[in-house]
C-alpha positions in Angstrom: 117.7 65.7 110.7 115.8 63.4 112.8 114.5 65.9 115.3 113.5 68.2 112.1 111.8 64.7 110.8 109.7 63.9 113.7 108.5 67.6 114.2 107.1 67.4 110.7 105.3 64.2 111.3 104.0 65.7 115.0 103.0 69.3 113.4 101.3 68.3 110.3 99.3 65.5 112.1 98.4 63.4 109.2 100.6 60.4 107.5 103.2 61.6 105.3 104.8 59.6 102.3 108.5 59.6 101.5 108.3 62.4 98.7 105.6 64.8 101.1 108.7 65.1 103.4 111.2 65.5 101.3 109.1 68.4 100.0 109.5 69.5 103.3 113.0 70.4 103.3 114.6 71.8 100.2 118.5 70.1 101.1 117.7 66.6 102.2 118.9 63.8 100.9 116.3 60.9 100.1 118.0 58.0 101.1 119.0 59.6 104.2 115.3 60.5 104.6 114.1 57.4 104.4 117.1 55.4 106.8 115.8 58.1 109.1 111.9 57.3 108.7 112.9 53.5 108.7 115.1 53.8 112.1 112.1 55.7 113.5 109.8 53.0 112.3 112.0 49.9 113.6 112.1 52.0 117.2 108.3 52.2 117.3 108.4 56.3 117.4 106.3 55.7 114.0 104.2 53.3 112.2 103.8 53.1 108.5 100.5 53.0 106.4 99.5 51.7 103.3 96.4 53.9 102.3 95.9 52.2 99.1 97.4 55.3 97.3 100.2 53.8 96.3 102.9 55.5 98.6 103.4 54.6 101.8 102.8 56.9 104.4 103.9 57.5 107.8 102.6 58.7 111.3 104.1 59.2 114.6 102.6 56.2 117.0 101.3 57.0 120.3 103.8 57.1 123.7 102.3 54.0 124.9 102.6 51.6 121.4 104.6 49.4 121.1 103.4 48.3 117.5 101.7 44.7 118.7 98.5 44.0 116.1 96.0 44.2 119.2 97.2 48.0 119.3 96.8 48.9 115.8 94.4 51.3 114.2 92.2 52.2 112.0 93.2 54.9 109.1 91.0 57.5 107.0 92.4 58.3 103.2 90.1 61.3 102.1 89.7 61.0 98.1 89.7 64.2 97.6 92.8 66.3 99.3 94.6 62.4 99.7 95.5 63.4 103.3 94.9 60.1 105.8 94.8 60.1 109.3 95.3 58.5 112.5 92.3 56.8 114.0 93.5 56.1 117.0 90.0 55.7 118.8 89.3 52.8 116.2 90.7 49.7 117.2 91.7 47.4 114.0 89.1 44.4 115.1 91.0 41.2 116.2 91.6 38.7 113.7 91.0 35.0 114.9 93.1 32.7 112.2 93.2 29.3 112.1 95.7 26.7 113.8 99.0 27.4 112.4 98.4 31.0 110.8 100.2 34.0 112.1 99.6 37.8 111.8 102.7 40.1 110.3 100.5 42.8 109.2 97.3 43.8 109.4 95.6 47.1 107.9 92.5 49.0 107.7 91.6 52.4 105.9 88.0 53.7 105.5 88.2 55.8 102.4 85.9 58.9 102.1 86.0 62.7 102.1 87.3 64.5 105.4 85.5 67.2 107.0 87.9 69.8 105.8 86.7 68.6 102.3 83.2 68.8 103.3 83.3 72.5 103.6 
């Protein structure tokens, strides 16, 4: 199931939600589904996204991540087909906080119309 998983993710190559793969395969079960995406995600193979869409989505990281927030990336949700994608030539800007602050999270998505929409 795993291998089946991650060859989704790498062949479709745009962030998938929970219920897109299960779509995918017509016997899986969900909550093995998501243990799967969630052992992928704690082993840095993938990353999650929150697209504002309300489902969150995930993408296979790069070899070379490791997941630290001065490696993150940008995303693009397009508003019309709801597909996003990997930006991975768009660093997420560093964040400076103040004295005492720490970063768990951050996230940026530019929301727009992709080119396949375009045509």
């Amino acid at each position: 199931m795993r291998e089946l998983v991650l060859d989704l993710l790498l062949e479709q190559n745009v962030a998938l939600s929970l219920s897109e793969i299960e779509d995918k395969f017509d016997q899986a079960d969900r909550s093995t589904l998501y243990r799967t995406l969630k052992t992928f995600e704690e082993n840095k193979v993938i990353h999650s996204v929150d697209d504002g869409s309300g489902m969150i989505k995930y993408a296979v990281c790069k070899d070379t991540c490791s997941c630290n927030p001065s490696e993150l990336h940008a995303h693009f949700h397009c508003v019309k087909c709801k597909k996003t994608y990997c930006l991975t030539d768009v660093p997420v800007p560093e964040v400076n906080l103040p004295h005492g602050f720490s970063i768990d999270y951050v996230n940026l998505v530019v929301k727009g119309v992709c080119v396949n929409c375009r045509k």
